[in-house]
Wavefront OBJ file of the C-alpha trace (Angstrom):
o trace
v 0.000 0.000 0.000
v 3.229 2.305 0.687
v 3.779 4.398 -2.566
v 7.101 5.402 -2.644
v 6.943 7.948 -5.316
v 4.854 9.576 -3.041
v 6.116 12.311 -0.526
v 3.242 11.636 2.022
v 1.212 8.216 2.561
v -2.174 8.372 3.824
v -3.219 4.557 4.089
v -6.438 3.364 4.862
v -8.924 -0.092 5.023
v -11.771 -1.487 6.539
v -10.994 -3.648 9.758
v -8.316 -1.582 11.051
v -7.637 -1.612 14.692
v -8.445 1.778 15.508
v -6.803 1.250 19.046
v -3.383 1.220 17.304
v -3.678 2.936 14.129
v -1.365 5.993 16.037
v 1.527 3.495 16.859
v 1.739 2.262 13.337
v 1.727 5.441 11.896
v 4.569 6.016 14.237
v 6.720 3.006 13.342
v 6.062 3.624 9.442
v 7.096 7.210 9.696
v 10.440 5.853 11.239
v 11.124 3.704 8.523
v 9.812 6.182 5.814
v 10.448 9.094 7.452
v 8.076 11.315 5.338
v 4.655 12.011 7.238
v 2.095 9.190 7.680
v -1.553 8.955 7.865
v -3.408 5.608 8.958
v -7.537 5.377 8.987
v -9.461 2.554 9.734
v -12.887 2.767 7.328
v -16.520 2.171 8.487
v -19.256 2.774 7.246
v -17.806 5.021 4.655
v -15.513 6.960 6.795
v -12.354 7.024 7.655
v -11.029 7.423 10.996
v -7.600 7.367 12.199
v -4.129 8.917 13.267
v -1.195 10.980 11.679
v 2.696 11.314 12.434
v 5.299 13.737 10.829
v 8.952 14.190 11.463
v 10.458 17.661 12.643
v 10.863 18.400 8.517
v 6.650 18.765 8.458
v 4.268 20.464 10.860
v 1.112 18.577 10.016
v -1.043 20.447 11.553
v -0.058 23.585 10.253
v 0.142 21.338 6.204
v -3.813 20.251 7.125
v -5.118 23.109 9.571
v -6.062 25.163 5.787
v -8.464 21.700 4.592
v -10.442 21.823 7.885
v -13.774 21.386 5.222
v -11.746 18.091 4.003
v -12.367 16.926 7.940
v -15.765 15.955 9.767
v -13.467 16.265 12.607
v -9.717 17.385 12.897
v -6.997 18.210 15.499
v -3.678 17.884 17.352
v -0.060 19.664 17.135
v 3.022 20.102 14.920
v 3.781 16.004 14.885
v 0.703 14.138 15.658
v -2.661 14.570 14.247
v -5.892 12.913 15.011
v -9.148 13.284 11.971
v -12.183 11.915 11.063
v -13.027 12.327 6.781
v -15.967 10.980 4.468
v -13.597 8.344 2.187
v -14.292 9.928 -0.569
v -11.667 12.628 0.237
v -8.842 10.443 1.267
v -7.551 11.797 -2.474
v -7.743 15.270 -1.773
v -6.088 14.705 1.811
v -2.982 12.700 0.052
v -3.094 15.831 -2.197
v -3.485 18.242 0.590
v 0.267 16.944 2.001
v 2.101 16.610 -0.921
v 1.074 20.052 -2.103
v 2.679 21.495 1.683
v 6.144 19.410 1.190
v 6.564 20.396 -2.515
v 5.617 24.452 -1.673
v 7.417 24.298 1.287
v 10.220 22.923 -0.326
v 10.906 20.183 2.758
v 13.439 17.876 2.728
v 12.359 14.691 3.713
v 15.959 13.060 3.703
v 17.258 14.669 6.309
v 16.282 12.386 9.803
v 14.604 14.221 12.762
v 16.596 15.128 15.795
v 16.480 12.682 18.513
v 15.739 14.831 21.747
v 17.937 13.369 24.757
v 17.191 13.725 28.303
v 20.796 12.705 30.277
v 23.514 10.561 29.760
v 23.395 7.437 30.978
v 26.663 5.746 32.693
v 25.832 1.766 32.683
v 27.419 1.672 36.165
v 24.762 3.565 37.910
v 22.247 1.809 35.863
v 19.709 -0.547 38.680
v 16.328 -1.751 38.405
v 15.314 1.421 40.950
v 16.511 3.432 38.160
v 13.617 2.558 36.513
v 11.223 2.960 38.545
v 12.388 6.096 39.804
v 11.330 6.810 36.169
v 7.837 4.783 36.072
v 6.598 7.677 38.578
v 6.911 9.823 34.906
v 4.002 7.690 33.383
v 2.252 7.832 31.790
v 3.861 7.812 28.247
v 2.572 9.122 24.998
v 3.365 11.955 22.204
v 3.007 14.557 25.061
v 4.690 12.757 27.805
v 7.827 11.038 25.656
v 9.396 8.012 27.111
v 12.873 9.547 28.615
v 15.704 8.393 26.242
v 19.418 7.997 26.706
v 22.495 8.711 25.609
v 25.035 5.783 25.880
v 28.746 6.104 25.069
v 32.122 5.176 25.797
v 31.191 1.485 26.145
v 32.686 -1.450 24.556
v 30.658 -4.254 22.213
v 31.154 -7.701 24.235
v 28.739 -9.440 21.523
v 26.321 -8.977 18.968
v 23.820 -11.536 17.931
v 20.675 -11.553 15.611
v 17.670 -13.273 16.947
v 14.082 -13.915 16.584
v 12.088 -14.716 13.415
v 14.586 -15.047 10.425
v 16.909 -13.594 12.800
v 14.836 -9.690 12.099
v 16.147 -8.612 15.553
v 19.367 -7.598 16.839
v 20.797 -8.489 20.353
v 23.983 -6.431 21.601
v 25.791 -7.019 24.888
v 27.461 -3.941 25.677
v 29.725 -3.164 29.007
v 31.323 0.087 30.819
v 33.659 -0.554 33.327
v 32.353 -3.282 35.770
v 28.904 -2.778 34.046
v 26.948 -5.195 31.435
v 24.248 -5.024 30.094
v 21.970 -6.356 26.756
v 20.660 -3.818 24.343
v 17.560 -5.084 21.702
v 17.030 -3.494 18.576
v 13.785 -4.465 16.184
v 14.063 -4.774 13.037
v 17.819 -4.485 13.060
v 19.260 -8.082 12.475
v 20.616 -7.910 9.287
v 23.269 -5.094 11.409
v 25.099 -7.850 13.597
v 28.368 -7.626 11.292
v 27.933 -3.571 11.432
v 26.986 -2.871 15.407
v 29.596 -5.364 16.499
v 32.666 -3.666 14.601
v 31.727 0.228 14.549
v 33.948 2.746 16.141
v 32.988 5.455 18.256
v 29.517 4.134 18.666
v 26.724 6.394 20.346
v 23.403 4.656 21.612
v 19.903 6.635 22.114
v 18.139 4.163 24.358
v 14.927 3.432 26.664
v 14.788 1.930 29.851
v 12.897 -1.863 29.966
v 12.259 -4.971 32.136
v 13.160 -7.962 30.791
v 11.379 -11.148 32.993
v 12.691 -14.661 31.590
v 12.803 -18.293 33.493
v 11.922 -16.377 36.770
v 14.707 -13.684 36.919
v 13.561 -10.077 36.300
v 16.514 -7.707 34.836
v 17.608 -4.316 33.341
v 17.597 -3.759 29.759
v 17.846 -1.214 27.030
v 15.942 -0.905 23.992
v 17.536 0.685 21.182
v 16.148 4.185 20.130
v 18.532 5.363 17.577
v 22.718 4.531 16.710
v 25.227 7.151 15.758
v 29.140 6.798 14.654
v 31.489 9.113 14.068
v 33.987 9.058 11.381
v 34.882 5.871 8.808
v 33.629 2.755 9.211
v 35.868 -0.197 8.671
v 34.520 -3.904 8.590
v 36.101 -7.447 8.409
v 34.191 -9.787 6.539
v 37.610 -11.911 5.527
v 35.831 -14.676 7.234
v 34.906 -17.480 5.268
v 31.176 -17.613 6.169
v 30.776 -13.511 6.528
v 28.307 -12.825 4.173
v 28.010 -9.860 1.853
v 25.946 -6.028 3.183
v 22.717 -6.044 0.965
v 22.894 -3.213 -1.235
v 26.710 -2.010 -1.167
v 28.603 -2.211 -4.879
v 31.148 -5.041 -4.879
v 34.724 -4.647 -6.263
v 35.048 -7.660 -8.324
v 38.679 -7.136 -10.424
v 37.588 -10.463 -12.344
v 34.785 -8.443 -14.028
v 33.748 -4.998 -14.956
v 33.605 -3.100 -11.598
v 30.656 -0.918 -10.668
v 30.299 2.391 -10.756
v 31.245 4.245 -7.708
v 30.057 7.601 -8.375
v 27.992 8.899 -5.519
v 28.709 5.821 -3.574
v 29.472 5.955 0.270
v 30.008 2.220 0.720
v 32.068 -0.538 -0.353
v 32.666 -3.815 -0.414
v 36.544 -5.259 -1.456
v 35.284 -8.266 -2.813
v 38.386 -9.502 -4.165
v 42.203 -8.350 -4.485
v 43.944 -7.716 -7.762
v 47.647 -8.428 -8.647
v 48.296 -5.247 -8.947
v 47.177 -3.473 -5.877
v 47.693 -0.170 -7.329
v 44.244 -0.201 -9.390
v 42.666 -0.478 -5.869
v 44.593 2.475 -4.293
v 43.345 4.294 -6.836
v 40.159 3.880 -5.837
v 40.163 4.657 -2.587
v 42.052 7.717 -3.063
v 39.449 9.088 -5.829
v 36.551 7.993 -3.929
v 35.882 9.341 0.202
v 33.792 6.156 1.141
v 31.852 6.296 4.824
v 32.003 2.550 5.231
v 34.370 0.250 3.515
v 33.790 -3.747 3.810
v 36.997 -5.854 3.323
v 36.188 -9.054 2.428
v 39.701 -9.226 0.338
v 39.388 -12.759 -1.234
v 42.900 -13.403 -3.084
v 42.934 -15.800 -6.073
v 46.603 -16.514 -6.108
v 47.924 -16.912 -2.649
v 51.356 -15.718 -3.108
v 51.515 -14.505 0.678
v 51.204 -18.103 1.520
v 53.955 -19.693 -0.923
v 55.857 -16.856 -0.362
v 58.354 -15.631 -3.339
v 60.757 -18.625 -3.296
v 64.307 -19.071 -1.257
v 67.871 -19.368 -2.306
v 67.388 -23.136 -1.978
v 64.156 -23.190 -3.515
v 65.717 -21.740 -7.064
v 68.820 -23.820 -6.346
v 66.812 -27.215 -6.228
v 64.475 -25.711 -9.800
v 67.651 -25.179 -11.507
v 69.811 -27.815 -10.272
v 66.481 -30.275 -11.524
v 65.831 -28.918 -15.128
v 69.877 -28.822 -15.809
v 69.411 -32.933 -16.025
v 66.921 -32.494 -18.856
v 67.881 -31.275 -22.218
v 64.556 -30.130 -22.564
v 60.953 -30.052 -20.809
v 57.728 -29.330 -21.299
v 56.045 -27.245 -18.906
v 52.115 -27.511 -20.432
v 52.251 -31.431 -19.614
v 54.931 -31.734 -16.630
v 54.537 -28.486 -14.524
v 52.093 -30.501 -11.602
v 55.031 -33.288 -11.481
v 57.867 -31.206 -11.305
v 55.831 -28.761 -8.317
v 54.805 -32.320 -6.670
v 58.927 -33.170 -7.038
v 60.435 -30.230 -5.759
v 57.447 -29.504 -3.171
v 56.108 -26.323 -4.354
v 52.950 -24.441 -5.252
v 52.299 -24.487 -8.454
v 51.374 -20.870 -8.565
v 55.115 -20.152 -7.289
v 56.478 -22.149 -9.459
v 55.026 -20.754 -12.572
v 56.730 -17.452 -11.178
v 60.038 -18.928 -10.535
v 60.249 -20.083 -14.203
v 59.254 -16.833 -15.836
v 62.304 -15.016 -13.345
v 64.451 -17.768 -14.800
v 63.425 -16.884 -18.547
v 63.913 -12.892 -17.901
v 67.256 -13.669 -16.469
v 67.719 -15.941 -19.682
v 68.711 -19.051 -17.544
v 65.961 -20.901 -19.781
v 64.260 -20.106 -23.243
v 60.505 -21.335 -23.501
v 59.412 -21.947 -26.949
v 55.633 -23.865 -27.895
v 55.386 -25.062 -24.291
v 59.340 -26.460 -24.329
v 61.931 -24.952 -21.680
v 65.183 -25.746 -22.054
v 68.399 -24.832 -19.959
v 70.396 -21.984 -21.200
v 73.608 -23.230 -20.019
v 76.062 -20.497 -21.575
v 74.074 -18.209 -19.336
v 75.855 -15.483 -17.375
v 75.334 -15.824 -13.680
v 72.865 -13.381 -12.401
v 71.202 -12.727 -9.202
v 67.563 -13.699 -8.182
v 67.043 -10.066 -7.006
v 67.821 -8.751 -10.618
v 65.076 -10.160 -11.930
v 61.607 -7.357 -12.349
v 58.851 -10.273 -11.750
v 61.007 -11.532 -8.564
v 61.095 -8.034 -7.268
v 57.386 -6.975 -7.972
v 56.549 -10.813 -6.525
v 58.191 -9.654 -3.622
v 56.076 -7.046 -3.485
v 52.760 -8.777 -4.608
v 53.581 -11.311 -1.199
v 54.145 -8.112 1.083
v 50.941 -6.360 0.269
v 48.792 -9.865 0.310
v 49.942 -10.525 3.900
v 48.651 -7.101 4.893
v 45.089 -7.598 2.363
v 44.937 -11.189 4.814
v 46.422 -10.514 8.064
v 46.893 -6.640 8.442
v 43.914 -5.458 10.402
v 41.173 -3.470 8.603
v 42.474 -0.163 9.770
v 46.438 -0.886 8.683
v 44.622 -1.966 4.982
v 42.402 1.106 5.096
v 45.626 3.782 5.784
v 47.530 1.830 2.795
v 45.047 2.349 0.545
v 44.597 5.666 1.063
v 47.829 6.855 1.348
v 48.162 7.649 5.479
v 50.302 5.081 6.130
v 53.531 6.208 7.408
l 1 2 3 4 5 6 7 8 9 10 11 12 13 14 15 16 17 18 19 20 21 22 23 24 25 26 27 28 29 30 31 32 33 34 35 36 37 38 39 40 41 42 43 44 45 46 47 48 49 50 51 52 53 54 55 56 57 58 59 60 61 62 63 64 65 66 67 68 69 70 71 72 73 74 75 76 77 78 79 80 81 82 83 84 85 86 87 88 89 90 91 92 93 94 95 96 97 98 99 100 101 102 103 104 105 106 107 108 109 110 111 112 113 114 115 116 117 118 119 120 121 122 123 124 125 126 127 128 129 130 131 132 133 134 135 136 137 138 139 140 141 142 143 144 145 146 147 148 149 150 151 152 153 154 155 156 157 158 159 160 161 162 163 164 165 166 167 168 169 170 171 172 173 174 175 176 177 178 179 180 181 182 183 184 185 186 187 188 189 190 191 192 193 194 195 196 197 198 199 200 201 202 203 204 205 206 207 208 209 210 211 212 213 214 215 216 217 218 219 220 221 222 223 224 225 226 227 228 229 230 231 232 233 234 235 236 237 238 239 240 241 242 243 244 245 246 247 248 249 250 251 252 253 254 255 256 257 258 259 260 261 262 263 264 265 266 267 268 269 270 271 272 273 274 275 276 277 278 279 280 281 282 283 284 285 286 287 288 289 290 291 292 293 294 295 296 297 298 299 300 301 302 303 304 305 306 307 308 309 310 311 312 313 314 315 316 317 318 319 320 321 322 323 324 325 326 327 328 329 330 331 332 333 334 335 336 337 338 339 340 341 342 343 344 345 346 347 348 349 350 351 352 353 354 355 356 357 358 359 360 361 362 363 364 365 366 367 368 369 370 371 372 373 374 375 376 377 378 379 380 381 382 383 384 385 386 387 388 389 390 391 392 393 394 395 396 397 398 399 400 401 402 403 404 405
């Protein structure tokens, strides 16, 4: 029923709830956040709530269509009306017309008003009911809400239903407690690994197997600055909706992008500091799958080459399309290394490869490994995989973008 080309919503259907037509309203308009009208019909009215952000007075966008209304009132973010359905058009009409004159934008979030910091070590169940003398709660007596900072994540879990909600365990000093979040689940990755976290939150009892405890429910989440995430592990799965950097195929385009996922790492490593220098991402994902493992072969040693050479030298001539797994079973080496170690031997013209056939140069001059350009930029290749593997997300993240020191 949600039209999102629309800049208002006014919903409405017979057998409605009318007891809570307000709170859905509210929940809608904080997933929407553009102003929301829900009516229950009956007998060929329509009856029902409204709820606006800070970006839309509604009373002040509807007060002008009073002879819309059989009955209307209520204040800058809640409404309440009666109207024949019949002019549930000209209502929708009524609120786009306001946003599009007044030239609101609706993708700007509405301020969270805070009543006091809250420090988790002064947090007991008399804490809340010191505040349950407040109730009770509604749109002109707001739930208190809390600021929580300075804490550290102990855990994050999803949970429920197709694990839709989000479970964090969060301490401060000698304090722990659980935070829930609706709604949230698919965040677990994100709320577990973000720095400088901030936490709006309301006060709640939790009862379960006879024990009765403290916790908070999540209001709102703040972070200040980058975010960096580690999804290296092999079952981390992928954020929904964040471009991928694939170097095996065309790569997406980036423009007006504030997140990203590394899917993969190419050879060269300098097409993906490129990136990151011509793009100011908000949240980078590092999932930093490498095809060629060179950081685990490494790039060969002294007895390594001395064994390859020492081995082809017997053979007037071999061919490296048919005998290449043999001779890396032979000499105990990866493949993938070996392949490398052959192509420094033919630039240092130890060996000629022609049609698949190496053979032994043995009027060659003696040269060092290091001369060779693939050994050095293999070097290289193994020094910037072990920090795309092992390095942690913030070492990767100051490489590419040039802060390292």
């Amino acid at each position: 029923m949600v039209d999102p080309s629309l800049s208002a919503q006014v919903l409405a259907k017979e057998g409605w709830n009318p007891g809570v037509l307000g709170i859905v309203a509210g929940r809608l308009l904080e997933e929407l956040h553009q102003p929301v009208v829900v009516l229950s019909i009956e007998d060929g009215r329509a009856k029902g709530s409204a709820r606006s952000s800070d970006s839309v007075n509604i009373f002040e966008a509807l007060d002008p269509y009073r002879s819309l209304f059989i009955a209307f009132g209520g204040h800058a973010g809640a409404a309440g009306m009666t109207l024949e359905v019949d002019q549930l058009p000209a209502l929708s009409q009524a609120l786009t017309d306001y946003i599009a004159e007044q030239e609101v934008d609706l993708s700007s979030k509405s301020s969270l008003a805070i009543d006091e910091e809250l420090h988790l070590t002064e947090l007991t169940l008399e804490t809340l009911k010191s505040f349950d003398r407040l109730s009770p709660f509604g749109m002109d007596n707001k739930k208190p809400v809390f600021l929580v900072r300075n804490f550290k994540v102990e855990g994050a879990r999803s949970m429920g239903a197709g694990n839709t909600h989000l479970k964090l365990k969060i301490s401060q000093e000698d304090a722990t407690f659980e935070v829930v979040a609706f709604g949230l689940g698919s965040l677990e990755t994100e709320f577990a690994q973000a720095q400088d976290l901030e936490l709006a939150v309301q006060l709640s009892v939790n009862q379960w197997n006879g024990q009765t405890t403290l916790q908070l429910m999540l209001v709102d989440a703040r972070v200040d600055g980058v975010q960096l995430f580690n999804i290296r592990s092999k079952n981390a799965s992928l954020p929904a909706g964040v471009p991928v950097l694939d170097f095996t195929q065309e790569l997406p385009d980036l423009a007006g992008a504030s997140a990203v996922v590394v899917g993969n790492i190419p050879e060269d490593l300098e097409q993906l500091r490129q990136i990151f220098q011509e793009h100011d991402f908000q949240a980078v994902y590092f999932k930093n799958e490498i095809a060629k493992a060179y950081y685990l072969t490494g790039y060969g040693s002294r007895d390594q080459y001395a064994k390859l050479y020492k081995t082809i030298y017997q053979y007037p001539e071999f061919d490296v399309r048919y005998k290449l797994k043999d001779l890396a079973a032979y000499l105990k080496i990866q493949q993938i290394l070996l392949v490398k170690m052959i192509q420094i031997f033919q630039e240092l013209g130890f060996v000629t490869i022609e049609n698949g056939i190496m053979k032994v140069n043995k009027e060659a001059e003696k040269r060092e490994i290091a001369e060779s350009s693939i050994y050095q930029n293999l070097k290289q290749t193994v020094k910037e995989q072990e920090l795309m593997a092992l390095g942690t997300v913030r070492e990767i993240y100051d490489y590419l973008t040039g802060q390292a020191s």
